[in-house]
N, C-alpha and C positions, 0 to 999 in steps of 0.2 A: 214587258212594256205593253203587251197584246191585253193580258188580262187588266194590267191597271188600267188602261184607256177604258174600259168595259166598266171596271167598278166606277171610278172618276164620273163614267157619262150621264147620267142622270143627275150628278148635281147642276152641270151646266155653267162648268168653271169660268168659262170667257166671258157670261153675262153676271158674275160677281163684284165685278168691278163697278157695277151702279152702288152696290151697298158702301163701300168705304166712300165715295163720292155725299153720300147721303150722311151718314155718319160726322163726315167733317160740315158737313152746315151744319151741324148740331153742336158741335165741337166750336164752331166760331160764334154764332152764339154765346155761346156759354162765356166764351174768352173774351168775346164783346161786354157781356154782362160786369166784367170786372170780376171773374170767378176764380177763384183757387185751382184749377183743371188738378185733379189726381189721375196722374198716369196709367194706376192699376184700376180704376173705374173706369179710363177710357177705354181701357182695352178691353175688358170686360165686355164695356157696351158694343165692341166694335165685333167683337168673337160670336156675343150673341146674335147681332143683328146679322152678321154673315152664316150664323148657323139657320137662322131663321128663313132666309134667301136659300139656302141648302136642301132646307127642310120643302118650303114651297116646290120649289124645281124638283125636286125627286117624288115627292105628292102626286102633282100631276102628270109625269113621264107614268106613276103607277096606274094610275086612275085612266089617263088615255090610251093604255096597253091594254086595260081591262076592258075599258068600252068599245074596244075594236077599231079606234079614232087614228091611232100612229099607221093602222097598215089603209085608211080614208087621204091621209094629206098627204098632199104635193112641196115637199119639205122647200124650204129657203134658207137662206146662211142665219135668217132672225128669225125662222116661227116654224113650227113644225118638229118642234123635240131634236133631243141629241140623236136618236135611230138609234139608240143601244139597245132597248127593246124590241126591234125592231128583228135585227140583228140575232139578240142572244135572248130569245124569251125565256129561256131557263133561270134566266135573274130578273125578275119580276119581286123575287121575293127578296133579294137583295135589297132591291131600289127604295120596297117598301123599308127597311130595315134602315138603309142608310133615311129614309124622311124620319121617321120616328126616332132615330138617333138624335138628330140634328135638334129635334122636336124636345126633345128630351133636357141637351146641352141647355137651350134657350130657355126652358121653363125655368131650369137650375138657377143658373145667372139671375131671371127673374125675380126668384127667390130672395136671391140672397140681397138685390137691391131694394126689392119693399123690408126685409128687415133692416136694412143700415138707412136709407129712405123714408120707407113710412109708408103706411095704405094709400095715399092718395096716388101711385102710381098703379092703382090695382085696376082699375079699370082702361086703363093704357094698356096693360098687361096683358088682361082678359081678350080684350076686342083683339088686339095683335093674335094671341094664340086662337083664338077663333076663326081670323081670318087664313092663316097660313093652313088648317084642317078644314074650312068650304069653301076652298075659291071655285077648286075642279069640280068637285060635285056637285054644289049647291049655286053658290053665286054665277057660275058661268051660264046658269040656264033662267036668271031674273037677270033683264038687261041694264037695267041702273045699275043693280049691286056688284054685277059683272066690270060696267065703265067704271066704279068710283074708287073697288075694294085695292086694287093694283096701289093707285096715286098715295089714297089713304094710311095703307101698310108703311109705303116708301115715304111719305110727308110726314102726317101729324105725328104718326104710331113713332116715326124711327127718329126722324128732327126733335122731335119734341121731347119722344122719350129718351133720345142720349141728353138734351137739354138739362132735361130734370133728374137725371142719375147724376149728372156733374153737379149740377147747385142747388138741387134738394128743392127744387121750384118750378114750377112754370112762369113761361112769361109769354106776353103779347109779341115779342121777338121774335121767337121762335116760332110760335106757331104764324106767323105771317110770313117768316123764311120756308116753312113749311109747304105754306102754298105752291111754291117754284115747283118742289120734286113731285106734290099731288099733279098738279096738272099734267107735269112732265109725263111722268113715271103711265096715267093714266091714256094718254097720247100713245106712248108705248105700246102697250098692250093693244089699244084701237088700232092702230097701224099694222100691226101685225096680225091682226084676224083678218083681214082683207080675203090672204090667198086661202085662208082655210072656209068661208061661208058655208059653202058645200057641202062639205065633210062635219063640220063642225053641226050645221044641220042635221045632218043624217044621225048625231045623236042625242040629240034634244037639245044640246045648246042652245039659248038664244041671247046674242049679245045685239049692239046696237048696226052692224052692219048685215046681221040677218035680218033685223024688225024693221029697219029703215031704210037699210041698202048703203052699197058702196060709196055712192055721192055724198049722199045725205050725210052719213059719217066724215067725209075729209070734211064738210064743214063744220064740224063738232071739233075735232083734229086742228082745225083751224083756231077755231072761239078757242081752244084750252091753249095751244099756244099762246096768243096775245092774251091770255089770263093769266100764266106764267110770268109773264112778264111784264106788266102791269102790275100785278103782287109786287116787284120789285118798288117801282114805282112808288106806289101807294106806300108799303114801309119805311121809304124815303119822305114821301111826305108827310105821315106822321110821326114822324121821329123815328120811328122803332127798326130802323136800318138807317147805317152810316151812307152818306153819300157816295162813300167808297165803296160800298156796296153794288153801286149802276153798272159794275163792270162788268155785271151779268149782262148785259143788253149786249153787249160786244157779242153774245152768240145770236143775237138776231141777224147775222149775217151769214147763218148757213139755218136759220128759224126758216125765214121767210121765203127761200128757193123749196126748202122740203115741204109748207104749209101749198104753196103754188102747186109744185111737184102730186104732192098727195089729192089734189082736185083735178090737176089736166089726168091725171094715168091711174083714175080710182077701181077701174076697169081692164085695165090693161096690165095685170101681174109682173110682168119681166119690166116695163116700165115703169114699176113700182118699189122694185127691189133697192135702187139706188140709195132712194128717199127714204127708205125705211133705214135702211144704214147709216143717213144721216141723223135720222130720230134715235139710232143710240147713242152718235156724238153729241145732239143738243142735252140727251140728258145726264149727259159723265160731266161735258162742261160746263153748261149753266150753274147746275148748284156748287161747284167748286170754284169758279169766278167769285162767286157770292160771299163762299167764305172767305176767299181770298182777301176781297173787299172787306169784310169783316176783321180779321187778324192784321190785316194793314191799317185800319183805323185803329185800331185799340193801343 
């Protein structure tokens, strides 16, 4: 059980559960659309997208082992890697193996849906597989591409594209349900650089709480929640989400303590941690409310 903990840690199992989360607003969607849903393309989509989530998490456990970053941070239950590298540096090359696996599974999958699909999913394809091979290296040290690429993956790339492996389409639905887990998902990631600035400095990182500082970010942290959800909003008023869909706001009730939270304690780590725990519940439940709302009107 010693070793399997060891092999497992780098994928960073307990924060997989954003992917099936993500997944099913794509999956509602679709089923909103009045779609066929094939079971073996759901899965499909849901196998790669979690391989994909595997593949990232094990990336950057390599890449911040190599840049001397995991023995810089002051870990927390949400940011600061699984410490299996930490731990066991003799698997380093493991880690790498299990990203490039993963890496591997997802392109396959890919594959096989632009042939039964069609090329116009290729540039979904491409940006996703680019994104999950420079987030660590490249995007973490340009500060836009660092705040955007997190959301992006988990939004357009993963709503969108289980959307259009299911019904062979894009739609204005999707990518406006989309919006929830971009902003979400992006939030994420900002909230948890917090306790690392330091460290994460010290190896050229530059995200937006290095360039602008801790405050200055929960306000950003802020703006993308109420954009979150507001997207909802806005799809309701143009049609392109069911009324039943608003049942996503119902997480505005643990939104708006963590949005608060993350501005009074942007400074003060141990009274940050709470809130940052909350930002994984806003983003498991939001987009699953939504499809909820979604597959209840259909």
């Amino acid at each position: 059980m010693s070793n399997l903990k060891y092999v497992l840690g780098p994928m960073r199992l307990p924060f997989l559960v954003l992917t099936p989360a993500c997944v099913l607003l794509g999956l509602g969607t679709a089923v909103w659309s009045s779609a066929q849903v094939s079971a073996l393309y759901f899965t499909l989509a849901l196998v790669g997208a979690v391989c994909a989530h595997i593949s990232v998490n094990a990336f950057n456990e390599f890449f911040d082992f190599r840049s001397g970053l995991d023995f810089r941070t002051e870990p927390t239950p949400f940011s600061g890697g699984s410490g299996t590298l930490r731990e066991k540096p003799e698997l380093a090359r493991q880690a790498l193996g299990t990203a490039l696996t993963a890496f591997a599974i997802t392109s396959l999958i890919g594959l096989y849906f632009l042939r039964v699909r069609g090329i116009s999913l290729l540039p979904l394809g491409i940006l996703g597989l680019l994104t999950m091979v420079a987030y660590t290296p490249w995007f973490a040290r340009h500060p836009l591409l660092c705040l955007i690429a997190p959301g992006l993956g988990f939004g357009p790339l993963m709503v969108m594209g289980t959307h259009f492996v299911l019904t062979g389409e894009y739609s204005w639905t999707a990518f406006i349900a989309s919006l929830v887990p971009f902003f979400l998902v992006n939030d994420l990631l900002l909230l948890n650089q917090f306790p690392d600035v330091e460290a994460d400095q010290s190896v050229g990182r530059r995200h937006f709480p290095i360039v602008v500082g801790r405050r200055v970010s929960s306000l950003i942290y802020g703006a993308f929640l109420a954009s979150a959800y507001l997207s909802i909003v806005l799809g309701v008023s143009l049609g392109q989400l069911p009324r039943a869909s608003l049942i996503g706001l119902l997480a505005l009730v643990i939104a708006i303590p963590a949005s608060v939270g993350a501005y009074r304690h942007a400074e003060d780590m141990s009274k940050l941690v709470p809130y940052m725990g909350l930002n994984v519940v806003i983003n498991i439940v939001t987009p699953v409310l939504v499809a909820v709302g979604l597959f209840v009107a259909r």
